[in-house]
C-alpha atoms as a printed R data frame, in Angstrom:
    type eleno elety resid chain resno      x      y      z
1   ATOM     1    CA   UNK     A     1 42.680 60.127 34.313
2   ATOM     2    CA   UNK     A     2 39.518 61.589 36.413
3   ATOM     3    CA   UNK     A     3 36.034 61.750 33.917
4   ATOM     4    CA   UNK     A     4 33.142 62.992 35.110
5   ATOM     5    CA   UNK     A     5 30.492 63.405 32.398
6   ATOM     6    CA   UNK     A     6 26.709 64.722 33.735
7   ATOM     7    CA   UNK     A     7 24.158 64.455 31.770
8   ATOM     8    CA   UNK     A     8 20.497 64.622 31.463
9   ATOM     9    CA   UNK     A     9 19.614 68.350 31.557
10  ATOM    10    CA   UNK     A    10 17.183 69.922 29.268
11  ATOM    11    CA   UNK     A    11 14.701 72.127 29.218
12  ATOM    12    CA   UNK     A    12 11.410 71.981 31.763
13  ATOM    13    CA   UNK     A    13  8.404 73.835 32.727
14  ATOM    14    CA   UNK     A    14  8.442 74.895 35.791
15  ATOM    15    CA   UNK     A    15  6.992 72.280 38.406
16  ATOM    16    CA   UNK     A    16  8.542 69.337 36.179
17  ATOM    17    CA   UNK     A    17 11.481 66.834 37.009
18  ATOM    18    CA   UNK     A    18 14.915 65.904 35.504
19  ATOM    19    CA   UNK     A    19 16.602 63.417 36.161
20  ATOM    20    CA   UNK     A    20 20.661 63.849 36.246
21  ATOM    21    CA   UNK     A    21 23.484 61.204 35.405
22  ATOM    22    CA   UNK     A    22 26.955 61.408 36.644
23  ATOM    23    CA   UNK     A    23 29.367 58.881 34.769
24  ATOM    24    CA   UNK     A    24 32.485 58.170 36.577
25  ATOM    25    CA   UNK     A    25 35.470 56.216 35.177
26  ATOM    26    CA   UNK     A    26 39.190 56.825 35.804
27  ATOM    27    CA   UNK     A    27 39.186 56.588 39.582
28  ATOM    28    CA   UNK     A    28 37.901 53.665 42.412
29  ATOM    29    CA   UNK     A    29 34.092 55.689 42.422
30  ATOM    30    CA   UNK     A    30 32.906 53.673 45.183
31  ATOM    31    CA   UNK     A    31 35.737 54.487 47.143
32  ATOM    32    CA   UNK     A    32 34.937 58.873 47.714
33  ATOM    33    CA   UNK     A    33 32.158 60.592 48.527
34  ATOM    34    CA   UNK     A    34 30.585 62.926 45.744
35  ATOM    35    CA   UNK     A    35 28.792 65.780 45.596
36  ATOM    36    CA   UNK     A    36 26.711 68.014 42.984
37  ATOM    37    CA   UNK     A    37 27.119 71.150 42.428
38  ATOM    38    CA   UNK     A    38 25.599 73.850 40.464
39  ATOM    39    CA   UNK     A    39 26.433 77.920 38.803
40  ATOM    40    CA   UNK     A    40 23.602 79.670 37.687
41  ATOM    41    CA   UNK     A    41 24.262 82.718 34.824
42  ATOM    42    CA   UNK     A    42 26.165 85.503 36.360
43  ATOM    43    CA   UNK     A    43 26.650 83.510 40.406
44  ATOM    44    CA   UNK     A    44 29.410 81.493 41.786
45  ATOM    45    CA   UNK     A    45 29.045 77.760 42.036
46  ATOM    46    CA   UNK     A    46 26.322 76.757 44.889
47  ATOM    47    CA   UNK     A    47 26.743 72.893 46.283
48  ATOM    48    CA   UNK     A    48 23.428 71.104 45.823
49  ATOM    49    CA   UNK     A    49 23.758 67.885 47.293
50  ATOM    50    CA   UNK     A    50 26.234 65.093 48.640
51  ATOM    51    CA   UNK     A    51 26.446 61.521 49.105
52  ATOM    52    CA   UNK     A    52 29.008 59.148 51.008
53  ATOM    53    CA   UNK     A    53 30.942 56.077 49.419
54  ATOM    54    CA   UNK     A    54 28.282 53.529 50.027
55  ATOM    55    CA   UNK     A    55 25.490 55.649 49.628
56  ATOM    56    CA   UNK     A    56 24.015 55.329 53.039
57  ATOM    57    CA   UNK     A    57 24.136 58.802 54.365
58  ATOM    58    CA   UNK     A    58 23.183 61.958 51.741
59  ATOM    59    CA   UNK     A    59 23.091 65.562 52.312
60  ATOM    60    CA   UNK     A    60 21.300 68.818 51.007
61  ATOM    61    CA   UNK     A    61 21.189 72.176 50.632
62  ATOM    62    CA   UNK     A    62 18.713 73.561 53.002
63  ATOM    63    CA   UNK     A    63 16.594 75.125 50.252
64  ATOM    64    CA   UNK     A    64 16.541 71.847 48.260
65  ATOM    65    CA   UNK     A    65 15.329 69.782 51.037
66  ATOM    66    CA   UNK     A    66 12.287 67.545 49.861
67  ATOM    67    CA   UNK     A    67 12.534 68.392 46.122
68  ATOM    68    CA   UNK     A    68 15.737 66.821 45.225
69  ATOM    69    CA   UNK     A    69 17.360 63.114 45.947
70  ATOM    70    CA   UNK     A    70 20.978 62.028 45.227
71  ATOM    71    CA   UNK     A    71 22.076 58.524 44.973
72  ATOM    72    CA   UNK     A    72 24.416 56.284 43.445
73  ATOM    73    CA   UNK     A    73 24.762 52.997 41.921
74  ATOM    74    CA   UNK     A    74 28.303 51.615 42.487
75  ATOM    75    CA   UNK     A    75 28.390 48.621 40.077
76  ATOM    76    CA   UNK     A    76 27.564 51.168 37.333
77  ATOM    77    CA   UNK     A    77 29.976 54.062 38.665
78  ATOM    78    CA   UNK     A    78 27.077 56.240 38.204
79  ATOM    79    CA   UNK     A    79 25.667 59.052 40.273
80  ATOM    80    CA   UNK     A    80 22.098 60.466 39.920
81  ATOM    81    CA   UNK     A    81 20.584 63.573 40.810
82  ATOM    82    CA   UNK     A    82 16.053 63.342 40.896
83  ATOM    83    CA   UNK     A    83 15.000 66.883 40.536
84  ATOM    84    CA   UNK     A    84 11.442 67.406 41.432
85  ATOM    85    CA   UNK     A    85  9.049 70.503 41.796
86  ATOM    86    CA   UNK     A    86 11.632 72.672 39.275
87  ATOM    87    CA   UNK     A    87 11.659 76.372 39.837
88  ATOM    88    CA   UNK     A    88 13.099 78.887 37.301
89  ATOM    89    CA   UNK     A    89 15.532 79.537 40.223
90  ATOM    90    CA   UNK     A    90 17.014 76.100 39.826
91  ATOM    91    CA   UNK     A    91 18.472 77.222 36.241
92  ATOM    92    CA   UNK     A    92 22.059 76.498 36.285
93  ATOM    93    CA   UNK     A    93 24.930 74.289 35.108
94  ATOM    94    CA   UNK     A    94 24.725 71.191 36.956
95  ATOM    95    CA   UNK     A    95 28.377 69.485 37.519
96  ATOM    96    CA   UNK     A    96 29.431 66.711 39.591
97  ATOM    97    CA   UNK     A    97 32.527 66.594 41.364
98  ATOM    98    CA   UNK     A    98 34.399 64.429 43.849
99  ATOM    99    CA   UNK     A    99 33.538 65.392 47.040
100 ATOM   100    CA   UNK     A   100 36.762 67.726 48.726
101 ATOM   101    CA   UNK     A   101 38.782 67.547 45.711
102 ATOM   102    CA   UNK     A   102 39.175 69.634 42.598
103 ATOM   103    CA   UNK     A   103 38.045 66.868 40.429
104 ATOM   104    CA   UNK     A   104 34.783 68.674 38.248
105 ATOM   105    CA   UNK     A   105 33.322 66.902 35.445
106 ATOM   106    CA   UNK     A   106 31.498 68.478 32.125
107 ATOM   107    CA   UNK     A   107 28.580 70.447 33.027
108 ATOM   108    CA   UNK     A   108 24.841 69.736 32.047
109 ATOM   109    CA   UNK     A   109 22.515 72.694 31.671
110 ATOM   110    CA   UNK     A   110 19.275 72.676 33.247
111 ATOM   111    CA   UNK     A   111 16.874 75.239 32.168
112 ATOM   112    CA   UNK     A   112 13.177 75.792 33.902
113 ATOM   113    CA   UNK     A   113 10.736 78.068 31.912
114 ATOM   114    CA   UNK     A   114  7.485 78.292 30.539
């Protein structure tokens, strides 16, 4: 059975960093691409961010560019998301997903306020 389990959300000031955890078990992880993915109160889920099986190519959300960096550690079946520069528009439910499937994990909330 499929577990995805984020975690590492919390509650910043604006301008601070998080640092996200995806755990993986249940499936080959090095073997699909994954993605994050995000629903802020009262919006549909946005994607944030990708990254391929190896972890060589990665891809963002145009408005995320520069502040955030995905990567992976396959040994560890563990996906990370570095959040930098947080903006109280970057409050949200942070999930991570297999990338093209259905597969969602548990949510971590991220909250950015002063």
């Amino acid at each position: 059975e499929v577990h995805l389990v984020a975690s590492g959300g919390g509650l910043v000031q604006p301008g601070g960093s998080l640092r996200l955890s995806c755990a993986a078990s249940g499936f080959t992880f090095g073997a699909y691409d994954m993605s994050w993915v995000r629903q802020a109160p009262g919006k549909g889920p946005e994607w944030v961010s990708s990254i391929t099986t190896g972890g060589s190519y990665t891809h963002y959300a145009d408005s995320l560019k520069g502040r955030f960096t995905i990567s992976r550690d396959v040994a560890k079946n563990t996906m990370y998301l570095q959040m930098n520069n947080l903006t109280p528009d970057d409050t949200a439910v942070y999930y991570c997903k297999i990338a093209g499937t259905n597969y969602w994990g548990q949510g971590t909330q991220v909250t950015v306020s002063s």
